[in-house]
N, C-alpha and C positions, 0 to 999 in steps of 0.2 A: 815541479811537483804539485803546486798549487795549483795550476792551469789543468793537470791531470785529476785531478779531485775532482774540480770546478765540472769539466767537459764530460768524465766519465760516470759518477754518483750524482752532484748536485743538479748540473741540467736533468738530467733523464728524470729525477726524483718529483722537481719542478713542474716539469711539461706531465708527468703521470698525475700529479694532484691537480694541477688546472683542466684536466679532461675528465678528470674524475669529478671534480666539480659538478660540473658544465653539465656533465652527463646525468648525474643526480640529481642538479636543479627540476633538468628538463623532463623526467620520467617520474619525479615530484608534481610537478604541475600536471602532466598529460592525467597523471592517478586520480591526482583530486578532481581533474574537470569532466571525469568520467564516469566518477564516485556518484551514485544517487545521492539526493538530500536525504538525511532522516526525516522521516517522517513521524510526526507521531499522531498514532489512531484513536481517533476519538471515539465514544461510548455508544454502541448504541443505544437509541432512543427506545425501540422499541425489548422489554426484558425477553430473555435468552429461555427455552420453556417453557412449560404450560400448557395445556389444556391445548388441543388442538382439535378444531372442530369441521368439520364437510360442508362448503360451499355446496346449497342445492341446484346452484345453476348451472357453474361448471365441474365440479364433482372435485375440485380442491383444497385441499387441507390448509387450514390456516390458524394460526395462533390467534387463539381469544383476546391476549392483548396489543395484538395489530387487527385484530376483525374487523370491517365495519357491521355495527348490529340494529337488527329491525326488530319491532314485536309484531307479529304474526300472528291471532285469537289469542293473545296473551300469552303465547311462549317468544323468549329470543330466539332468531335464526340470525346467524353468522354468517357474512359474505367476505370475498377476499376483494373483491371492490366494487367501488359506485357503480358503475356500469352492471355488474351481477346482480346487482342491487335493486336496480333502476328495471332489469330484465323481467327482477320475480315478481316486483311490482305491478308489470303489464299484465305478464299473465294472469 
């Protein structure tokens, strides 16, 4: 009777949680090493809005507080970079 317990519920019971185990360790690990890191996003630098003004070199819209700015007969003109900058300069 005991040997019928043993061979027919306890083994099977046994061998089904040790592969159950085994199986959830391993599809634990594959998850997380597959898992991107979080990440966390840092601020940007330059504020979000604002006044957006026309590059007269390359006809680009840029935010007044990423511009870089020139004074020109005493008005600012707004470029969207050194190089554009550099361009209206020659001319």
């Amino acid at each position: 009777m005991i040997r019928y317990l043993f061979i027919r519920i306890i083994f099977p019971l046994l061998v089904f949680w040790f592969v159950r185990s085994a199986l959830k360790s391993l599809f634990a690990a594959f998850h997380s090493s597959s898992a991107p890191p979080n990440r966390v996003q840092q601020p940007s630098p330059v504020s979000v809005g604002g006044e957006l003004k026309k590059d007269p070199v390359c006809g680009t819209y840029v935010s007044t507080a990423a511009s870089i700015t020139d004074r020109v007969n005493g008005e600012v003109v707004h470029f969207c970079s050194a190089e554009c900058r550099d361009k209206y300069r020659v001319a």
